[in-house]
TIMI-2910 file (N, C-alpha, C, CB; in pm, 1 decimal, decimal comma, always signed):
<rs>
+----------+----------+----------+----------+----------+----------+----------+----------+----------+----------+----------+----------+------+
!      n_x !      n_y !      n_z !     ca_x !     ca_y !     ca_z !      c_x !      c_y !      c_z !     cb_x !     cb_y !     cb_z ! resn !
+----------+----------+----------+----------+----------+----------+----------+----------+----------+----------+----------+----------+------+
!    +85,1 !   -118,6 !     +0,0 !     +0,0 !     +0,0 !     +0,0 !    +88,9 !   +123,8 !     +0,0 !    -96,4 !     +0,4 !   +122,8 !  Unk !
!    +93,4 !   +190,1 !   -121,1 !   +161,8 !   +300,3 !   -106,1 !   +129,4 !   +431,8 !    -27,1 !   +179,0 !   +326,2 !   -213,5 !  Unk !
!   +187,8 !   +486,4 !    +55,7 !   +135,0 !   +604,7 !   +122,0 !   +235,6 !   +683,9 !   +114,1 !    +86,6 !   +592,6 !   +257,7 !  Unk !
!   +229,3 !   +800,9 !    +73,7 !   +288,8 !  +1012,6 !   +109,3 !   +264,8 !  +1006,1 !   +239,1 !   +174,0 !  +1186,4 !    +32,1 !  Unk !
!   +394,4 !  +1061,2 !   +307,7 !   +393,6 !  +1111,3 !   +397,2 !   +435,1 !  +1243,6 !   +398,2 !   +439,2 !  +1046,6 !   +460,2 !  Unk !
!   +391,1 !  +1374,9 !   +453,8 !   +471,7 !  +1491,9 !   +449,9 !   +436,3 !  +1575,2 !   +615,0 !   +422,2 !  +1590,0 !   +295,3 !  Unk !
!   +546,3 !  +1629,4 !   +584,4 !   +558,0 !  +1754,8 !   +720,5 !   +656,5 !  +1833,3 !   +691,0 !   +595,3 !  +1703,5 !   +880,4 !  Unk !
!   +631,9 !  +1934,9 !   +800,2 !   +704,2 !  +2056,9 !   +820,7 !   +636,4 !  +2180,0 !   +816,0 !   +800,0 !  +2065,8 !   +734,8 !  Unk !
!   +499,9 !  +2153,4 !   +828,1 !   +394,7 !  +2262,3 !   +789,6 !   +382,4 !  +2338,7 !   +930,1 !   +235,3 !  +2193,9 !   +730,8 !  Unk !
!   +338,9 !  +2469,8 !   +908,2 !   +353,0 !  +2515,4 !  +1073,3 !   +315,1 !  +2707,6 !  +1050,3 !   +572,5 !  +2472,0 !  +1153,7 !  Unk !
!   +336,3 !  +2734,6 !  +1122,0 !   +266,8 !  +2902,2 !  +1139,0 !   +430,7 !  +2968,0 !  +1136,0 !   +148,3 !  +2946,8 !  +1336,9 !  Unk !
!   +436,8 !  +3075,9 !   +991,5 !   +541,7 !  +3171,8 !  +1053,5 !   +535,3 !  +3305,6 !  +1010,6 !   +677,1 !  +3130,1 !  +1026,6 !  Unk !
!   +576,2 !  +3353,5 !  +1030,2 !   +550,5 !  +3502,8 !   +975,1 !   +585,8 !  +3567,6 !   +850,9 !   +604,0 !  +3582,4 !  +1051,3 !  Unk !
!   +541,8 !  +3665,4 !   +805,1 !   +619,6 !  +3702,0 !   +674,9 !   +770,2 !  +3731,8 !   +679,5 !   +558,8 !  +3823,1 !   +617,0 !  Unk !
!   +839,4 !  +3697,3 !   +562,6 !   +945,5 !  +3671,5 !   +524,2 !  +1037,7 !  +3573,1 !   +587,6 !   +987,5 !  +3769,8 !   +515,1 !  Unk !
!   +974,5 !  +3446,7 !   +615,8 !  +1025,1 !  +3330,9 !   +723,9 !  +1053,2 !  +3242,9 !   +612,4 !   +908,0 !  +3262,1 !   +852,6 !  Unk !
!  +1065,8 !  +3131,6 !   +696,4 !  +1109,0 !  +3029,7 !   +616,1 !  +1053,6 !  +2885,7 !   +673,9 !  +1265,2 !  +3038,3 !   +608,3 !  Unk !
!  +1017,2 !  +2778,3 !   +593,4 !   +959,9 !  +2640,7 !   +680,1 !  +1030,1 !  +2550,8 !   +537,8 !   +729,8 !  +2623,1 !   +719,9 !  Unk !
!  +1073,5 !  +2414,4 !   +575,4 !  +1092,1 !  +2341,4 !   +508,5 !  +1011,9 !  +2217,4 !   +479,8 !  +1182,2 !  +2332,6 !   +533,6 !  Unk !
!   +915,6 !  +2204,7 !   +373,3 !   +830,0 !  +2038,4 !   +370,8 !   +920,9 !  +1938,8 !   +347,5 !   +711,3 !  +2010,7 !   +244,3 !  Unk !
!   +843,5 !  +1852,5 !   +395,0 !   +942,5 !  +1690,9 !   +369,4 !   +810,3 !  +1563,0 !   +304,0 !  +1027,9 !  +1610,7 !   +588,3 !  Unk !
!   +857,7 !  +1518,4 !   +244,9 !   +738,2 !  +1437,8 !   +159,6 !   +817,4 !  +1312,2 !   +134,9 !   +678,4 !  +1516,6 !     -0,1 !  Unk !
!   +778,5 !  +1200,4 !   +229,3 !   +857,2 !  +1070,5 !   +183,5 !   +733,7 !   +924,4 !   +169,4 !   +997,2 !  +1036,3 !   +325,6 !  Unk !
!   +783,3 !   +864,4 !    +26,6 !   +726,2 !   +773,0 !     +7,2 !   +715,3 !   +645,0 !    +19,9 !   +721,0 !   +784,8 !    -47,3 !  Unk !
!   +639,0 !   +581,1 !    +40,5 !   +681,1 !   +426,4 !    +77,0 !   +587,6 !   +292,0 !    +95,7 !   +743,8 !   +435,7 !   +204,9 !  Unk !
!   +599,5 !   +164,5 !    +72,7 !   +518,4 !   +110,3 !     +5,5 !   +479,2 !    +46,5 !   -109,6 !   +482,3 !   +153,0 !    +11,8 !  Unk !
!   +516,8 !    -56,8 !   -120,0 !   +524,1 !   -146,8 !   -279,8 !   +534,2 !    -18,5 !   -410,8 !   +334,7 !   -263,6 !   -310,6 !  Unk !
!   +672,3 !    +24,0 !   -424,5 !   +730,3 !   +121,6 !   -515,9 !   +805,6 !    +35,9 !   -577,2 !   +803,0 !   +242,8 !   -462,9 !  Unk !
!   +792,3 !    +40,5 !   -696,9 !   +915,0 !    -42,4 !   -762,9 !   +985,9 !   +126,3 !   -867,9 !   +830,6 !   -228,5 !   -898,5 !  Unk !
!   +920,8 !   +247,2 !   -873,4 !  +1009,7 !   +317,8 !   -924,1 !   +909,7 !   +462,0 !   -902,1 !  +1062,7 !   +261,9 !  -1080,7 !  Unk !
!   +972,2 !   +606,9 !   -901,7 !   +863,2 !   +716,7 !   -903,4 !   +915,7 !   +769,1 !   -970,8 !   +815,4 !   +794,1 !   -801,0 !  Unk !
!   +823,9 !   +863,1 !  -1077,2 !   +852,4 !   +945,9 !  -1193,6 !   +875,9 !  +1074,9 !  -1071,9 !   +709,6 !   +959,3 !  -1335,5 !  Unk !
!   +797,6 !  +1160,3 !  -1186,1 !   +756,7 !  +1269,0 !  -1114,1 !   +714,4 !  +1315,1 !   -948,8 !   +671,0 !  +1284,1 !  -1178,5 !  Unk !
!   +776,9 !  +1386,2 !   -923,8 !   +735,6 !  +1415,3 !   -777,4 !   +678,9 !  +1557,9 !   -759,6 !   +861,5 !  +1398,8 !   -679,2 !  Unk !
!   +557,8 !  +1596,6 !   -626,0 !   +581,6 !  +1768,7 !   -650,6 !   +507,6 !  +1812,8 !   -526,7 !   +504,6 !  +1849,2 !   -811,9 !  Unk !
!   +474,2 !  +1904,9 !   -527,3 !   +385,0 !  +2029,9 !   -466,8 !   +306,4 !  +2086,7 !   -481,8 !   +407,8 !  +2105,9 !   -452,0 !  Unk !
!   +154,6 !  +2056,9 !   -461,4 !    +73,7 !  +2153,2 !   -512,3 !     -5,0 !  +2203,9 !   -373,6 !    -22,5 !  +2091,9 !   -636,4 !  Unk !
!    -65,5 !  +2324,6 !   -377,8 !   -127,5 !  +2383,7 !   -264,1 !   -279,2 !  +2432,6 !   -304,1 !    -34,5 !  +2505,8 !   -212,5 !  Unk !
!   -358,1 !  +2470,9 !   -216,0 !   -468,9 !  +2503,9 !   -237,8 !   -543,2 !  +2612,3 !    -62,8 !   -539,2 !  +2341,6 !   -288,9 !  Unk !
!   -538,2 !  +2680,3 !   -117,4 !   -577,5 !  +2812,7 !    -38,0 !   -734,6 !  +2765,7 !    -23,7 !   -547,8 !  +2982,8 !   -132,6 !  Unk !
!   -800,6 !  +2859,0 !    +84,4 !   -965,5 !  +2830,0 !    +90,8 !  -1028,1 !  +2930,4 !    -34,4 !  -1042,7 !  +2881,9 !   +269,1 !  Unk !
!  -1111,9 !  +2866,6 !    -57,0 !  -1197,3 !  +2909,9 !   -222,5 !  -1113,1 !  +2911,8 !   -326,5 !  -1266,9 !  +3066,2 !   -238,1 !  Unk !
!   -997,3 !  +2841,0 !   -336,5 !   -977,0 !  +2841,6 !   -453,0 !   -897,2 !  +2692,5 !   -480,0 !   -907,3 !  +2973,5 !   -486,6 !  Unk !
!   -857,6 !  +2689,2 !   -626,9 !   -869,5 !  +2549,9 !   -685,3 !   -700,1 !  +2524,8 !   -633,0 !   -916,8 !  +2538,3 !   -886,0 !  Unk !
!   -667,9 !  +2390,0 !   -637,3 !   -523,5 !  +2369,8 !   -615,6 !   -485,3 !  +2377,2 !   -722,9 !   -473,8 !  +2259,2 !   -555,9 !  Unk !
!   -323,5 !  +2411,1 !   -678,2 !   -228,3 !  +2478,5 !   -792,5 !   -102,5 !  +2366,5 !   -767,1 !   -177,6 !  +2675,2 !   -759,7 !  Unk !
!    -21,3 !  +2395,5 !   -874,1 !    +84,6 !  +2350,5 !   -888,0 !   +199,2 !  +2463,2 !   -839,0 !    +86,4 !  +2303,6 !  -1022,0 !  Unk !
!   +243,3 !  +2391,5 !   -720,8 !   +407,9 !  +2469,6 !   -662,5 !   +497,5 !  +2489,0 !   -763,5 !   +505,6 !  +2376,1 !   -552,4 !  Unk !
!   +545,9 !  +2332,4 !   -716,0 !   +675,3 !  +2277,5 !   -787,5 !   +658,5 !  +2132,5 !   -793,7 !   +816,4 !  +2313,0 !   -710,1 !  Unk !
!   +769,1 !  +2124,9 !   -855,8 !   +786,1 !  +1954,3 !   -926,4 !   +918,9 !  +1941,8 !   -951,4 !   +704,1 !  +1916,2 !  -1083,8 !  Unk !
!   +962,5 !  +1824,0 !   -965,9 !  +1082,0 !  +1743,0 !   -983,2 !  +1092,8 !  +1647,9 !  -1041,9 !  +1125,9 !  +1708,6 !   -900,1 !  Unk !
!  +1136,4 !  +1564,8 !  -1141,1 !  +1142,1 !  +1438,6 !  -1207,7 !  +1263,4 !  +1360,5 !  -1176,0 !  +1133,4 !  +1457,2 !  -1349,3 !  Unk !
!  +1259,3 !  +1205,1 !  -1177,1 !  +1331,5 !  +1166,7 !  -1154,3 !  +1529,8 !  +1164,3 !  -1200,3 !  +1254,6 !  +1100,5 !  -1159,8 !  Unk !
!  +1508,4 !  +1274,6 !  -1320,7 !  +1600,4 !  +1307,6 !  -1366,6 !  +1662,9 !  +1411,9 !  -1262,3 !  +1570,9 !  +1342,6 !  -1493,0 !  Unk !
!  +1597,1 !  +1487,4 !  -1211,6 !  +1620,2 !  +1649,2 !  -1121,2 !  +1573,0 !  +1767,5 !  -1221,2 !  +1815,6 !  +1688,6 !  -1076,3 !  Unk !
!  +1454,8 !  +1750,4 !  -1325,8 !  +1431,9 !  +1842,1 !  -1362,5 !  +1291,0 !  +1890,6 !  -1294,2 !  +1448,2 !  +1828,9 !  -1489,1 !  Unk !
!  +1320,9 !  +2052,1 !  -1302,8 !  +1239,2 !  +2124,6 !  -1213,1 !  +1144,8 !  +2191,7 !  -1242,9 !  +1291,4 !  +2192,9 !  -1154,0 !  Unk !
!  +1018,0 !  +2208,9 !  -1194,1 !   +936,0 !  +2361,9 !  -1248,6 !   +882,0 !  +2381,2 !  -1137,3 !   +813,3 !  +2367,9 !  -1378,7 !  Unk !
!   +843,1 !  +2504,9 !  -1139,7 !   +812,3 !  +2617,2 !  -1041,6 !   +676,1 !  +2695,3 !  -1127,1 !   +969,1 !  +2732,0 !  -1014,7 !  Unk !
!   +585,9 !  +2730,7 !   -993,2 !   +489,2 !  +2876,2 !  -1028,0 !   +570,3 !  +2978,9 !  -1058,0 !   +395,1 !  +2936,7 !   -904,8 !  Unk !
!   +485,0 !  +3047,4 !  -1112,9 !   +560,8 !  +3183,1 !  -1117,4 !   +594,3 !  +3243,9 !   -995,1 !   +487,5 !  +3282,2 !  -1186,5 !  Unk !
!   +484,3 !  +3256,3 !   -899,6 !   +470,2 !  +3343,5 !   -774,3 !   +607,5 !  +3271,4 !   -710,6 !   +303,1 !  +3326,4 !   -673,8 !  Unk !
!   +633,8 !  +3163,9 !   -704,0 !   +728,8 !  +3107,5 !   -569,9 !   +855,8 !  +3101,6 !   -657,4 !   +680,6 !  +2931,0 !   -484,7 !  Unk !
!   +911,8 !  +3070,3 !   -783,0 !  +1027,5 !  +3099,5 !   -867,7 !  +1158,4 !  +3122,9 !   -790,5 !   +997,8 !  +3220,2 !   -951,1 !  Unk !
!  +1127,9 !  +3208,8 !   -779,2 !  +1280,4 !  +3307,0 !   -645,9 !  +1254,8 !  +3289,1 !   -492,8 !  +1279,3 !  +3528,2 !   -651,7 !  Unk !
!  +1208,6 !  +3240,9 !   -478,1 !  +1181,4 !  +3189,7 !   -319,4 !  +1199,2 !  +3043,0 !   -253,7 !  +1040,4 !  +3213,1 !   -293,5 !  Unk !
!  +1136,5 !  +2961,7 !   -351,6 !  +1100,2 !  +2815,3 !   -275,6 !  +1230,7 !  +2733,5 !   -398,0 !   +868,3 !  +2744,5 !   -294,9 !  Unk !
!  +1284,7 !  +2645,8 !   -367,3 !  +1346,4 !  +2510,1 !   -372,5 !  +1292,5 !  +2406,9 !   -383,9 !  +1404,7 !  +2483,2 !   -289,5 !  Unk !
!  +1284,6 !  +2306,4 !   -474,6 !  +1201,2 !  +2192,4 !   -478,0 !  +1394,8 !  +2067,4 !   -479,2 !  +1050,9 !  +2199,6 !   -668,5 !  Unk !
!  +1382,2 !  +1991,0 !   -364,5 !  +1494,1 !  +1883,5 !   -401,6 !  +1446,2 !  +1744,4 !   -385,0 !  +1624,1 !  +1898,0 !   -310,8 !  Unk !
!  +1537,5 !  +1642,6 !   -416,7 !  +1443,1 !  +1497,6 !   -401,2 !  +1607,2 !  +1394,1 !   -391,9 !  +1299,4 !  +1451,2 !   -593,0 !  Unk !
!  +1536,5 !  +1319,6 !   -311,6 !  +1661,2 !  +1190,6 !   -281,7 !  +1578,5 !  +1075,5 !   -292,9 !  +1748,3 !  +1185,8 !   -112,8 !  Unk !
!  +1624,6 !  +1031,2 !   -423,3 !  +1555,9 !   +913,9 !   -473,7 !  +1611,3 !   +852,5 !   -442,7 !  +1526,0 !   +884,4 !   -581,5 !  Unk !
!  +1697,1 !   +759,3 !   -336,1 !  +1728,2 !   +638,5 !   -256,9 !  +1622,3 !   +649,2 !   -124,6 !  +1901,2 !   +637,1 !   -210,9 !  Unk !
!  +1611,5 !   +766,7 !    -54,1 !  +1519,6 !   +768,2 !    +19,0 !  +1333,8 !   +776,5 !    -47,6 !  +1572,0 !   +879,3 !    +99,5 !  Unk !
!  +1323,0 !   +783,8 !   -145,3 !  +1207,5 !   +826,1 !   -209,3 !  +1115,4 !   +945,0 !   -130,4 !  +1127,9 !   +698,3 !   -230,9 !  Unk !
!  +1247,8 !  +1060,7 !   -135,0 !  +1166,0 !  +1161,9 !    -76,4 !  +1181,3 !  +1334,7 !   -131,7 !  +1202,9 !  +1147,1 !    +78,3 !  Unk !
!  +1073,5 !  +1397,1 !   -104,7 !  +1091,4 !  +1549,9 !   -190,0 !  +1119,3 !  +1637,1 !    -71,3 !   +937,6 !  +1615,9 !   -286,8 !  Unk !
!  +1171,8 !  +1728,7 !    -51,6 !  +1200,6 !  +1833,4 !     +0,4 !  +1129,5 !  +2007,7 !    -65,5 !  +1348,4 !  +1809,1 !     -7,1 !  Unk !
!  +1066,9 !  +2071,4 !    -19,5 !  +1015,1 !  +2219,7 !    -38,6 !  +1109,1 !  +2298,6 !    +70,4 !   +831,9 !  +2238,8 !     -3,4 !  Unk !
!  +1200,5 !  +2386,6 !    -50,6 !  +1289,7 !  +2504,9 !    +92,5 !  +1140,5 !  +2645,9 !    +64,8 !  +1557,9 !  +2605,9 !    +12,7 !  Unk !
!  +1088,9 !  +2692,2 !   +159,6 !  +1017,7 !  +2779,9 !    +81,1 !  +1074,7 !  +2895,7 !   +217,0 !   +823,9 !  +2736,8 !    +40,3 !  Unk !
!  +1147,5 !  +3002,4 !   +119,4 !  +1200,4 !  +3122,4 !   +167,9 !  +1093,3 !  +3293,2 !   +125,6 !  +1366,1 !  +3115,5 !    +90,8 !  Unk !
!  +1121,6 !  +3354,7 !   +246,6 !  +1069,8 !  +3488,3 !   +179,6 !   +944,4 !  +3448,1 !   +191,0 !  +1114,9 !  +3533,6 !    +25,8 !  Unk !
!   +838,4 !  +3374,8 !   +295,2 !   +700,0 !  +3380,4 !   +288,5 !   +623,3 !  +3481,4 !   +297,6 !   +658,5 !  +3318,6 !   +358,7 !  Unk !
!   +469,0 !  +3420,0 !   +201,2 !   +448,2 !  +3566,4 !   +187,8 !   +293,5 !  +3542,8 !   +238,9 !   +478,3 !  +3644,1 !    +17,8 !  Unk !
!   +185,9 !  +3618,1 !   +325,1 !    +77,8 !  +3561,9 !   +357,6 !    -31,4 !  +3487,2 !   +225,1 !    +17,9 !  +3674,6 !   +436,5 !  Unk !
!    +41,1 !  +3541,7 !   +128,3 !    -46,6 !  +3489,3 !    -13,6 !    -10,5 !  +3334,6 !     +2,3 !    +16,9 !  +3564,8 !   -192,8 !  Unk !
!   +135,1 !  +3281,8 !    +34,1 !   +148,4 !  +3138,1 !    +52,9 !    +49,4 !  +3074,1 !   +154,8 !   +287,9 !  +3109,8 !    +96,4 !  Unk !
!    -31,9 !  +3126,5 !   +209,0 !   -108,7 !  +3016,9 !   +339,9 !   -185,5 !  +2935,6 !   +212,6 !   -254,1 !  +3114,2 !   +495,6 !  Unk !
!   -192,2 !  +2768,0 !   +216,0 !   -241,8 !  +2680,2 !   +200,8 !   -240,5 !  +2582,8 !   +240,9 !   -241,4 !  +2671,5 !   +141,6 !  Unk !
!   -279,6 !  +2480,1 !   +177,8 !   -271,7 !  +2358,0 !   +240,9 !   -197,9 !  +2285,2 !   +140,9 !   -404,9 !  +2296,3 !   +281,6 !  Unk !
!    -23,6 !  +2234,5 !   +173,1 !    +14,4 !  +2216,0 !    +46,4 !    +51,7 !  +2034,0 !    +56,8 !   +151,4 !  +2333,8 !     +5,0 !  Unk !
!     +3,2 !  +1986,8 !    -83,3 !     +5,7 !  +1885,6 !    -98,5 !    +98,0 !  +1770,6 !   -161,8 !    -69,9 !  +1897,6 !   -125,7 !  Unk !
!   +137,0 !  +1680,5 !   -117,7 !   +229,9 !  +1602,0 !   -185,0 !   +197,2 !  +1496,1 !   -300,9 !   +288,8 !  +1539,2 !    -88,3 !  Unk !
!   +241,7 !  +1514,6 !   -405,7 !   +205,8 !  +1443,9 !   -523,5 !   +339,4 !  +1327,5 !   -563,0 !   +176,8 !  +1566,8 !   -648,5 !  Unk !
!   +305,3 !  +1233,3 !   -623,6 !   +359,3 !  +1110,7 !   -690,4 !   +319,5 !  +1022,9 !   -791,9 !   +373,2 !  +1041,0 !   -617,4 !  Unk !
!   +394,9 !  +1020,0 !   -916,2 !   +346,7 !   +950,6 !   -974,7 !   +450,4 !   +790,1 !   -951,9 !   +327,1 !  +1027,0 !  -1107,4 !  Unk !
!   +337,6 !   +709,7 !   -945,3 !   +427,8 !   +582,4 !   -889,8 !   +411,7 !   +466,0 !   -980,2 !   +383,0 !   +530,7 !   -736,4 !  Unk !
!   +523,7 !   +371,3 !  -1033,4 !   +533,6 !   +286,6 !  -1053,3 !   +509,5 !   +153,7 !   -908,3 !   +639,2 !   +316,0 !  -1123,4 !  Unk !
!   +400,5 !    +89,6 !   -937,4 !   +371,7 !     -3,0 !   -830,6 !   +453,9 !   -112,3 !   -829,9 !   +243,1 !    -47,8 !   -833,0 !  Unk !
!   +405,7 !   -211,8 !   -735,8 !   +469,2 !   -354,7 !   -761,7 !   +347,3 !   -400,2 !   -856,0 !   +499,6 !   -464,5 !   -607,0 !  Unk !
!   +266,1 !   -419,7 !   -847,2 !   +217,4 !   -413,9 !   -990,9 !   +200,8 !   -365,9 !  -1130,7 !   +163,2 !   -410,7 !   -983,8 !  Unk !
!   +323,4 !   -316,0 !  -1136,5 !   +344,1 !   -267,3 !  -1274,5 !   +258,5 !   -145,0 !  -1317,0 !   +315,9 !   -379,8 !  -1368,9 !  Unk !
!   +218,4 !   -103,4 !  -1244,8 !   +109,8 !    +29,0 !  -1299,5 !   +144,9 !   +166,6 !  -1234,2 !    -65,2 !     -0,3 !  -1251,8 !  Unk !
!   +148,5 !   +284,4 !  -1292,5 !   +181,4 !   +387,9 !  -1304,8 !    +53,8 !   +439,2 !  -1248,6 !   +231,5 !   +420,6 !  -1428,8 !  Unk !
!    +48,1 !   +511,7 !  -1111,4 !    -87,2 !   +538,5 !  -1027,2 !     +9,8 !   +679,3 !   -964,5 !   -157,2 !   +380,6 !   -887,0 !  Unk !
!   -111,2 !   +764,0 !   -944,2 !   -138,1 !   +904,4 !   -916,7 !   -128,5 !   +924,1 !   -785,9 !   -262,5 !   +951,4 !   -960,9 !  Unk !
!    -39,6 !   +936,1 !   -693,9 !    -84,8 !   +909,8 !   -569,6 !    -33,9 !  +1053,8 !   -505,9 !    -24,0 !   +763,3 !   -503,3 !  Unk !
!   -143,9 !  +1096,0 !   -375,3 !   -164,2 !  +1230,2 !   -328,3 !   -130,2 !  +1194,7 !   -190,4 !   -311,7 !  +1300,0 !   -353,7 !  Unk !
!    -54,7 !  +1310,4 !    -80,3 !    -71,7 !  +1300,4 !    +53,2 !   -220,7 !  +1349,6 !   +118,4 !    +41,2 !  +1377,5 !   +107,4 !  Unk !
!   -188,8 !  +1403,5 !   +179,5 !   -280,0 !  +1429,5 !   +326,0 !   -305,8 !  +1539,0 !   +303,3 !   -221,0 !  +1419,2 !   +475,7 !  Unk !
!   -204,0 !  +1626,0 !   +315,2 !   -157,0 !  +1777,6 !   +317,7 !   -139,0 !  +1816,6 !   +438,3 !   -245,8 !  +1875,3 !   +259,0 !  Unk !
!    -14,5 !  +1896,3 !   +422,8 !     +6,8 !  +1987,5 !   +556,2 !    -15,0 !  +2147,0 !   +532,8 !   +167,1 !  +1967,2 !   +613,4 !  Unk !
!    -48,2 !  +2188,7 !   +635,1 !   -101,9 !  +2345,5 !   +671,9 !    +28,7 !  +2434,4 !   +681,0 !   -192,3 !  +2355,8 !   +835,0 !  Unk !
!    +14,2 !  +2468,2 !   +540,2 !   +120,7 !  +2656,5 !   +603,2 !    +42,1 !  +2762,1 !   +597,7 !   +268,4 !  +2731,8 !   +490,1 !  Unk !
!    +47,4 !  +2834,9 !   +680,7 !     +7,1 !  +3022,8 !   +751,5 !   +159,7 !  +3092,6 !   +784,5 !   -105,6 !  +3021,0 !   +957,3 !  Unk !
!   +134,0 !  +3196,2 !   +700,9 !   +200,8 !  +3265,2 !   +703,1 !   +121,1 !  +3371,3 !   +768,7 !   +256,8 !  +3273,7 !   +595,4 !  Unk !
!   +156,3 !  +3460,1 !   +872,9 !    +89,1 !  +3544,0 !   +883,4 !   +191,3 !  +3596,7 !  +1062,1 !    -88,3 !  +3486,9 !   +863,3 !  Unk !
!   +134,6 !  +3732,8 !  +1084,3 !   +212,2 !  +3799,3 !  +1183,2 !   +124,6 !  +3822,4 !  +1307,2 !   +268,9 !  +3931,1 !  +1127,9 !  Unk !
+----------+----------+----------+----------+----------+----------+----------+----------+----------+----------+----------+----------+------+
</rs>
């Protein structure tokens, strides 16, 4: 049973800093893509960032110069550095995977989500 795990979510003020941690685990035989997406109240979730198993990266526009997306694929895990918060970042941000199973199938798999507030 594959499950996302993530943390590091937490209350800080503007221009702070919090680091997510997103580790996977669970009949994996390989993960593509890894990422970040968040979702604020009333509005739709977005895409942070992302990482592929190569180390290629994309970013929102808004977080670009601020946040870090890294990944240690022996541990099967993603890292978010997100610097320079801004209260526009409060969401609920989510951990994404695309996973190769032990059954051979390529499945979509989402965390929990953890809570960032930014705010003073």
């Amino acid at each position: 049973q594959v499950q996302l795990v993530e943390s590091g979510g937490g209350l800080v003020q503007p221009g702070g800093s919090l680091r997510l941690s997103c580790a996977a685990s669970g009949g994996i035989r390989s993960i593509a893509t890894m990422g970040w997406y968040r979702q604020a109240p009333g509005k739709q979730r977005e895409l942070v960032a992302s990482i592929t198993n190569g180390g290629s990266t994309t970013f929102a526009d808004a977080v670009k110069d601020r946040f870090a997306i890294s990944r240690d694929n022996a541990k099967n895990t993603i890292y978010l550095q997100m610097n320079s918060l801004k209260p526009e970042d409060t969401a609920l941000y989510y951990c994404n995977a695309m996973i190769l199973t032990a059954h051979w199938v390529f499945t979509d798999y989402w965390g929990q989500g953890t809570q960032v507030t930014v705010s003073s």
